[in-house]
C-alpha positions as CSV (number, residue, x, y, z in Angstrom):
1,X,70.2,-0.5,-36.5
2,X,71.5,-4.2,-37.8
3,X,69.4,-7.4,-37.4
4,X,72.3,-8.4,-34.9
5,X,72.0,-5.3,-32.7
6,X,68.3,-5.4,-33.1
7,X,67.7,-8.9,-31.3
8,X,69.6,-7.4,-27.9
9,X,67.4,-4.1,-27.3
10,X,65.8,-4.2,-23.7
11,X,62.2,-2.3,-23.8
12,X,63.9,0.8,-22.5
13,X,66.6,0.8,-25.4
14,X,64.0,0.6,-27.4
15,X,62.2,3.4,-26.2
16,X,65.4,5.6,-26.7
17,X,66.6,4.1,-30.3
18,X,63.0,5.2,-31.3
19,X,63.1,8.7,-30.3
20,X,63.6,10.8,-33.6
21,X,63.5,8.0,-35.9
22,X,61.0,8.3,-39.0
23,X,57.7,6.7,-38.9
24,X,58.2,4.7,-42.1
25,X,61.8,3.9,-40.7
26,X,60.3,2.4,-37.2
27,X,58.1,0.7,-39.4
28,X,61.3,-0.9,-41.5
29,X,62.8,-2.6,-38.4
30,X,59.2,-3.8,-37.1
31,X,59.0,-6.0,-40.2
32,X,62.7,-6.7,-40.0
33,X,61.9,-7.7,-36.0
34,X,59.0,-9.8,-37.8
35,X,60.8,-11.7,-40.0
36,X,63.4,-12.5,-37.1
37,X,60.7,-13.3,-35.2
38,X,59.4,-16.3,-37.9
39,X,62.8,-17.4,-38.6
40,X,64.1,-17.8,-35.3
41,X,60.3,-20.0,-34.6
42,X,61.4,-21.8,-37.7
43,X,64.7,-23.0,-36.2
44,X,62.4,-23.7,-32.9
45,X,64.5,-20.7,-30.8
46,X,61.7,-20.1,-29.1
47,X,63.0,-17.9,-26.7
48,X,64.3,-16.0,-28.9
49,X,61.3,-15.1,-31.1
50,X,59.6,-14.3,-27.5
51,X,62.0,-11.7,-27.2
52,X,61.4,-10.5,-30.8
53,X,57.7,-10.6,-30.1
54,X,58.1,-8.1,-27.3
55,X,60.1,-5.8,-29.0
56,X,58.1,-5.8,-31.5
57,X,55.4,-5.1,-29.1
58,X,57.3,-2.2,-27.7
59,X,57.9,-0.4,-30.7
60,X,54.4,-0.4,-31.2
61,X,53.5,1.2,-28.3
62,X,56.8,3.6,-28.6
63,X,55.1,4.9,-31.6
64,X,51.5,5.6,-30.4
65,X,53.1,7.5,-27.4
């Protein structure tokens, strides 16, 4: 999953992207989500790293599930 493709996942695309996908993988876009998430609050987006922020959020609870 690009950077690009990443910022335009709803919480139930998420859900399904997850499925199957390596732990340490997940992990790899979660920090790439987190550095989106900084940037984009850099460049005040705000909105944007709010929507970062809860995908991040998401995958998190993907994975304990």
């Amino acid at each position: 999953m690009s950077g690009a493709n990443a910022g335009t996942l709803d919480d139930k695309s998420i859900a399904v992207a997850l499925d199957g996908i390596p732990k340490d993988e997940a992990l790899r876009l979660i920090k790439d989500l987190e550095f989106q998430m900084r940037e984009a609050a850099k460049q005040l987006e705000f909105e944007k790293a709010a929507q970062l922020r809860d995908q991040i959020i998401e995958l998190r609870r993907s994975m304990i599930e």
